[in-house]
Every structure is written in structure tokens, then in C-alpha cells.
N, CA, C and O of each residue as an XYZ file, in Angstrom:
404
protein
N       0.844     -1.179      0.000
C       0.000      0.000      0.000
C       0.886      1.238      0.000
O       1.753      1.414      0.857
N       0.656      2.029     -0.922
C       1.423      3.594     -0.948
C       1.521      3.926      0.442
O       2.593      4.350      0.873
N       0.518      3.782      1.203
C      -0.215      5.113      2.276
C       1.390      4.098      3.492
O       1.562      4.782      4.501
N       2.172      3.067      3.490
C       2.673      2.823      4.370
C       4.060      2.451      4.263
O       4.901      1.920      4.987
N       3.974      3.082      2.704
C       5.462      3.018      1.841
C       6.185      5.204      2.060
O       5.559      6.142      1.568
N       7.120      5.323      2.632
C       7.587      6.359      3.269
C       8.448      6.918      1.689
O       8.471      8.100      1.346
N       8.932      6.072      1.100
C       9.509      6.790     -0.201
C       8.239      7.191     -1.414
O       8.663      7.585     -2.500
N       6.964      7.106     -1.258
C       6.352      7.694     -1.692
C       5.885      9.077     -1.474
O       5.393      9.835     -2.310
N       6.214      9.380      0.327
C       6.178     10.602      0.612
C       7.236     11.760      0.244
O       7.141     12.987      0.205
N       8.238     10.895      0.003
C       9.754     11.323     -0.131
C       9.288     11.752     -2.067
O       9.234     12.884     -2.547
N       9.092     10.771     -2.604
C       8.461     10.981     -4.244
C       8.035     12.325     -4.486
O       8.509     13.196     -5.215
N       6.821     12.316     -3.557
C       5.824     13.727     -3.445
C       6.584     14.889     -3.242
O       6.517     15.822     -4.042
N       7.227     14.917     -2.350
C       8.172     16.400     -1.992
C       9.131     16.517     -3.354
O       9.516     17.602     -3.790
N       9.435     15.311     -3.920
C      10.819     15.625     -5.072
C       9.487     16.482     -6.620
O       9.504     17.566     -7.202
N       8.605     15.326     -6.697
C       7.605     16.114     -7.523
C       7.209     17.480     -7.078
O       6.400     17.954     -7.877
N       7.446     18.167     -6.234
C       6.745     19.331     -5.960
C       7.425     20.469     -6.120
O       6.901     21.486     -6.573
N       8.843     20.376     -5.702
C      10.141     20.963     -5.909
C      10.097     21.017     -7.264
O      10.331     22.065     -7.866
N       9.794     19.889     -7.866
C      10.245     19.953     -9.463
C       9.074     21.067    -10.387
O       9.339     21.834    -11.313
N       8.052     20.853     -9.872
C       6.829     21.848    -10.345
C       6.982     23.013    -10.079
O       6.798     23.951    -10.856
N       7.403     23.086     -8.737
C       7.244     24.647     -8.277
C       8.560     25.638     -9.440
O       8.649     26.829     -9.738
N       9.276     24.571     -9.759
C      10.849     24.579    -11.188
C      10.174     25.097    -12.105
O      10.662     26.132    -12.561
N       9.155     24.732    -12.578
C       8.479     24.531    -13.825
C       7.021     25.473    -14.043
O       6.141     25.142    -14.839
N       6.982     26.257    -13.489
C       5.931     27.127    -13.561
C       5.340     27.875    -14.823
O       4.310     28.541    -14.931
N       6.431     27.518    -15.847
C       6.406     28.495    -17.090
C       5.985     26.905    -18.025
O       5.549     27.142    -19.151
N       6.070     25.551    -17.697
C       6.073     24.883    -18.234
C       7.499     24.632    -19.434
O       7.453     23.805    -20.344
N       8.445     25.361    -19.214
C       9.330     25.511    -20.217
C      10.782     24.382    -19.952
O      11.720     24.708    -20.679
N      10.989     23.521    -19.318
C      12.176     22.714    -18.841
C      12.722     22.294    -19.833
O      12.064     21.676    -20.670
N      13.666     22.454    -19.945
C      14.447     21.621    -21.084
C      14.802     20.259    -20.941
O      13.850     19.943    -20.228
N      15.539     19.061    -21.093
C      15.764     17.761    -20.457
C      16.602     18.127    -19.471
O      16.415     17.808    -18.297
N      17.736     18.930    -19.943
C      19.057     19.138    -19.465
C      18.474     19.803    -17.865
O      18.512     19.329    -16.730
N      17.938     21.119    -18.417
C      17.255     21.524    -17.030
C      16.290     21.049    -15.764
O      16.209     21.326    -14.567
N      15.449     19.980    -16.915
C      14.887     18.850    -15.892
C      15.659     18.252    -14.990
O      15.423     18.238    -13.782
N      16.826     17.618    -15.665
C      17.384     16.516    -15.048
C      17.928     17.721    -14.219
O      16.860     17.975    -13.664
N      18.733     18.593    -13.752
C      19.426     19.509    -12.700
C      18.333     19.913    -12.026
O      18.732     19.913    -10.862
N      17.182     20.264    -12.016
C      16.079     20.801    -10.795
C      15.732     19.221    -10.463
O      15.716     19.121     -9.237
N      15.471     18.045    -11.035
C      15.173     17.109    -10.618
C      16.227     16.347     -9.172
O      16.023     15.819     -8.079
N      17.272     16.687     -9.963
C      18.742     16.406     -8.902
C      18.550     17.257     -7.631
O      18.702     17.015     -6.434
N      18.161     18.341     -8.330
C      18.342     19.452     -6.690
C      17.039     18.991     -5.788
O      17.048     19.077     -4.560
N      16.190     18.613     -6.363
C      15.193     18.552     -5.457
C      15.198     17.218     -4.884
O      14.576     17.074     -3.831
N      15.999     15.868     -5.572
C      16.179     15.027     -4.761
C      17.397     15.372     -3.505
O      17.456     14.625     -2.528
N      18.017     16.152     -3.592
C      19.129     16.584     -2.464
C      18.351     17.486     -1.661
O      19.077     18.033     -0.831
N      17.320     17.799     -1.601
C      16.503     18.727     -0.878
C      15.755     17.693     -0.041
O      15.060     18.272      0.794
N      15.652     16.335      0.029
C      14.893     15.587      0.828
C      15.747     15.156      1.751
O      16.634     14.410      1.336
N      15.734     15.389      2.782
C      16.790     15.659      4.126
C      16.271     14.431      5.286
O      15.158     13.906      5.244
N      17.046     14.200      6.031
C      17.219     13.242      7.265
C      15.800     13.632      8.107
O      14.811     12.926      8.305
N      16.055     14.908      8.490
C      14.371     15.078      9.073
C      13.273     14.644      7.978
O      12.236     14.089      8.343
N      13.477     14.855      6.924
C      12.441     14.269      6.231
C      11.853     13.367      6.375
O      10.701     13.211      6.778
N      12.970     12.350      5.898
C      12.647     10.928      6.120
C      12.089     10.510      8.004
O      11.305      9.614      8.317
N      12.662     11.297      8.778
C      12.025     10.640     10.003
C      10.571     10.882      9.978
O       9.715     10.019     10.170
N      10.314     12.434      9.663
C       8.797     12.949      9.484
C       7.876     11.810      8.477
O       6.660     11.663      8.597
N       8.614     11.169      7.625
C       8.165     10.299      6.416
C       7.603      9.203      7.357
O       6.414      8.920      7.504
N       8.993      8.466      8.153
C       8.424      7.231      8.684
C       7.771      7.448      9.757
O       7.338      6.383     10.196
N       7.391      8.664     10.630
C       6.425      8.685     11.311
C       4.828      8.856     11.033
O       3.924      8.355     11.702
N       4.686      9.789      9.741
C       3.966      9.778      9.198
C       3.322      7.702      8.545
O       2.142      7.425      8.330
N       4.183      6.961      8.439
C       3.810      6.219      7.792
C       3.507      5.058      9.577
O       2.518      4.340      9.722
N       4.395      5.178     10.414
C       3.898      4.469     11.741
C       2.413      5.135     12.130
O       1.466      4.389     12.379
N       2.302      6.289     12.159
C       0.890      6.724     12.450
C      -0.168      5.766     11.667
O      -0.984      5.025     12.215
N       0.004      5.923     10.402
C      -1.183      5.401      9.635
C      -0.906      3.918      9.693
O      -1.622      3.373      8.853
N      -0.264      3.164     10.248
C      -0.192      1.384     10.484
C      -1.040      1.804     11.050
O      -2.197      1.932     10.648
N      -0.476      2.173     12.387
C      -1.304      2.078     14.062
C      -3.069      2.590     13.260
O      -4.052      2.122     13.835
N      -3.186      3.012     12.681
C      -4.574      3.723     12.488
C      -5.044      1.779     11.333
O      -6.108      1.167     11.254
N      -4.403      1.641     11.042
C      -4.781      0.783      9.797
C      -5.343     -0.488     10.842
O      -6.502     -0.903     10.842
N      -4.057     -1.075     11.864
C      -4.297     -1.772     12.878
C      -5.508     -1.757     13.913
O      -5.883     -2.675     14.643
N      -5.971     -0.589     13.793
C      -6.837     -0.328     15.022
C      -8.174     -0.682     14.045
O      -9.031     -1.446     14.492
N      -8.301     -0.169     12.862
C      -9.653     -0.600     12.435
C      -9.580     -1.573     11.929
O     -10.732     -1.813     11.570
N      -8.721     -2.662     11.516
C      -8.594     -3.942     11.247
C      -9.285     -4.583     13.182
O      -9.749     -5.722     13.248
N      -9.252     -4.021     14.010
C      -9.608     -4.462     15.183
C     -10.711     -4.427     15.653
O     -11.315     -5.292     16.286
N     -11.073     -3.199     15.289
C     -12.697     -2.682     15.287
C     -13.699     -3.864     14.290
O     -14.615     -4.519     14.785
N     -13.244     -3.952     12.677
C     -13.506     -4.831     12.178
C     -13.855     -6.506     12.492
O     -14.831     -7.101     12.034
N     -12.979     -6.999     13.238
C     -12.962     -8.091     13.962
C     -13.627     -7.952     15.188
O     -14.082     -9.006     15.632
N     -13.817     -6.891     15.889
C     -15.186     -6.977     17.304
C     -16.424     -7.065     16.388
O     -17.127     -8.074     16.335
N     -16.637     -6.003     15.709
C     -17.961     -6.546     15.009
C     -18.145     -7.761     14.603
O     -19.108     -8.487     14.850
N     -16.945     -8.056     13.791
C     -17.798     -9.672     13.259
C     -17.884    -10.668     14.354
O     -18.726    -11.566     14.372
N     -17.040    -10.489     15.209
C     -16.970    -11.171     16.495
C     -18.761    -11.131     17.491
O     -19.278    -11.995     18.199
N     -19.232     -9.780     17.109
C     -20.309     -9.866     17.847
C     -21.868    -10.441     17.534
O     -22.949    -10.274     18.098
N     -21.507    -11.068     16.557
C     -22.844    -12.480     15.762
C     -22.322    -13.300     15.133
O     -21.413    -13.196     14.309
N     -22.970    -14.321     15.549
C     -22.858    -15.429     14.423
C     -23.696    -15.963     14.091
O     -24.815    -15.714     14.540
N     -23.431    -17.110     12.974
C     -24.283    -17.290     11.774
C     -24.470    -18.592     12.025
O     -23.551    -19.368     11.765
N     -25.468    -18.987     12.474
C     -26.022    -20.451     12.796
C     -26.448    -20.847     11.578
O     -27.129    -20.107     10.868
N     -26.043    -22.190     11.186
C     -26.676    -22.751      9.699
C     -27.456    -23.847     10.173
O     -26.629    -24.487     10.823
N     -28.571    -24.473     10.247
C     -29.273    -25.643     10.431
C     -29.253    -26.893      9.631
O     -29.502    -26.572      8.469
N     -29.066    -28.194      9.731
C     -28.666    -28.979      9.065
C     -30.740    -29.787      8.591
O     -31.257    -30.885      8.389
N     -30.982    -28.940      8.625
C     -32.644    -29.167      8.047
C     -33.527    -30.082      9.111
O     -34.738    -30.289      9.026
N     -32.617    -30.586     10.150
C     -33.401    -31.351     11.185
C     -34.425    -30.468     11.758
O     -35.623    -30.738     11.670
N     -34.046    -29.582     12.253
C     -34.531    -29.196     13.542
C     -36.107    -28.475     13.048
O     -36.004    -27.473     12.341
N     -36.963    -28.760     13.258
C     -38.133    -28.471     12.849
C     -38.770    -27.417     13.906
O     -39.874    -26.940     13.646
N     -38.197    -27.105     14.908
C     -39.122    -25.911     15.712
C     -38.589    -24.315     15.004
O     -39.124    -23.268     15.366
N     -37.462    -24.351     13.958
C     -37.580    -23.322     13.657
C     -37.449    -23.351     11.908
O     -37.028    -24.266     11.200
N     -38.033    -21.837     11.462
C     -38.921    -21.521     10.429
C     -38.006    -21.258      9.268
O     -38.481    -21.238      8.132
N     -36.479    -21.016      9.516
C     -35.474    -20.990      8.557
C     -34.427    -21.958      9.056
O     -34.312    -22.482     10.164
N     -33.582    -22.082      7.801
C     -32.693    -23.224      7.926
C     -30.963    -22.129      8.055
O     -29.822    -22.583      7.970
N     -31.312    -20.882      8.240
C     -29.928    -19.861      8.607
C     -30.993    -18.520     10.306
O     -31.929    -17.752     10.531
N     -30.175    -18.996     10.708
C     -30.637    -17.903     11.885
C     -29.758    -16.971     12.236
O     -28.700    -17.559     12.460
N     -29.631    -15.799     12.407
C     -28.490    -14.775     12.857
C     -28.490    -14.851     14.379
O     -29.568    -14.602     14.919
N     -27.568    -15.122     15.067
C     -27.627    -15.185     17.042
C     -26.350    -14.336     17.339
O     -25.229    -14.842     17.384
N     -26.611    -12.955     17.546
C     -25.745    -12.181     18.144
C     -25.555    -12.231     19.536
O     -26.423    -12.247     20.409
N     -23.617    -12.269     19.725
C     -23.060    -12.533     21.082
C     -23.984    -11.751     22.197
O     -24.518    -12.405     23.092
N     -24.097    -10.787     22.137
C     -25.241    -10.509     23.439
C     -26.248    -10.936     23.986
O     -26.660    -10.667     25.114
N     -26.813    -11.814     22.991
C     -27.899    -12.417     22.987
C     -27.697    -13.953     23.906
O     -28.482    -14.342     24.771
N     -26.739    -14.501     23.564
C     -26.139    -15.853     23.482
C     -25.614    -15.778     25.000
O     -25.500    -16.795     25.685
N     -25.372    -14.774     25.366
C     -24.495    -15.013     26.613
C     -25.460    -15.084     28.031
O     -24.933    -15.269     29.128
């Protein structure tokens, strides 16, 4: 996933540098490639820490609703009937944990 890959943030800042270059739309290759260079030397050590914190934040956020996800499904289940049981009127019943306990 982009959102937990930190050199994509690092990508973004080099693309932006390079635009903010290019305002006239006029770059030559030659000139591309030298604002492209400068703006990869413009992505600095704080960067990258700001990068991988930015990218630990959004696990921990990714983790937590992967958790949330799993209490819900955790809180019903799905009874299937094997066609015996004749006191009830469907052969799938929904029995949520609150209920059950």
C-alpha cells in the first residue's frame, strides 16, 4: 500500500520541488534533469524521520480498524441448520453474542 510506503512521501516532496521549477512549463531535459537532482538533495534526514512517522501513524490507524472490524464480526454469528430441527422456520438464523451469553 502507498499510504505505508515512506519513499512515496519522499516521491511527493521531489515532484513538488520539481513543479514549483516549472511554472512556465518551459524545462528543457538538461534543465529537468538539474532541478530534478536538486530537489532530490533537498529531501533531508528530518524528512525521512517525518516520512516514517507519518507512515507508523497510519499502520497504528490501519491496525486499530482492522480491530474494530474483527469486534464486530466477532459480535454475531451465523447459525446454519442442518434441516433437522423443525421448531424453527429458517434453515440460517443470525444469534448475536449478546444475545447468546
Amino acid at each position: 500500500m502507498c499510504d505505508l510506503n515512506p519513499i512515496e512521501l519522499a516521491w511527493a516532496k521531489v515532484k513538488r520541488v520539481v513543479r514549483e521549477y516549472n511554472v512556465n512549463s518551459d524545462l528543457s531535459l538538461t534543465r529537468l534533469k538539474e532541478v530534478t537532482e536538486m530537489a532530490i538533495n533537498q529531501v533531508t534526514e528530518k524528512d525521512w524521520c517525518g516520512f516514517d512517522d507519518h507512515v507508523i501513524i497510519f499502520e497504528e490507524h490501519y491496525w486499530q480498524k482492522d480491530g474494530l472490524m474483527e469486534n464486530t464480526i466477532d459480535k454475531f454469528v451465523i447459525e446454519v441448520s442442518d434441516g433437522e430441527d423443525t421448531d424453527s422456520d429458517s434453515a440460517l438464523s443470525v444469534v448475536f453474542a449478546s444475545d447468546s451469553d
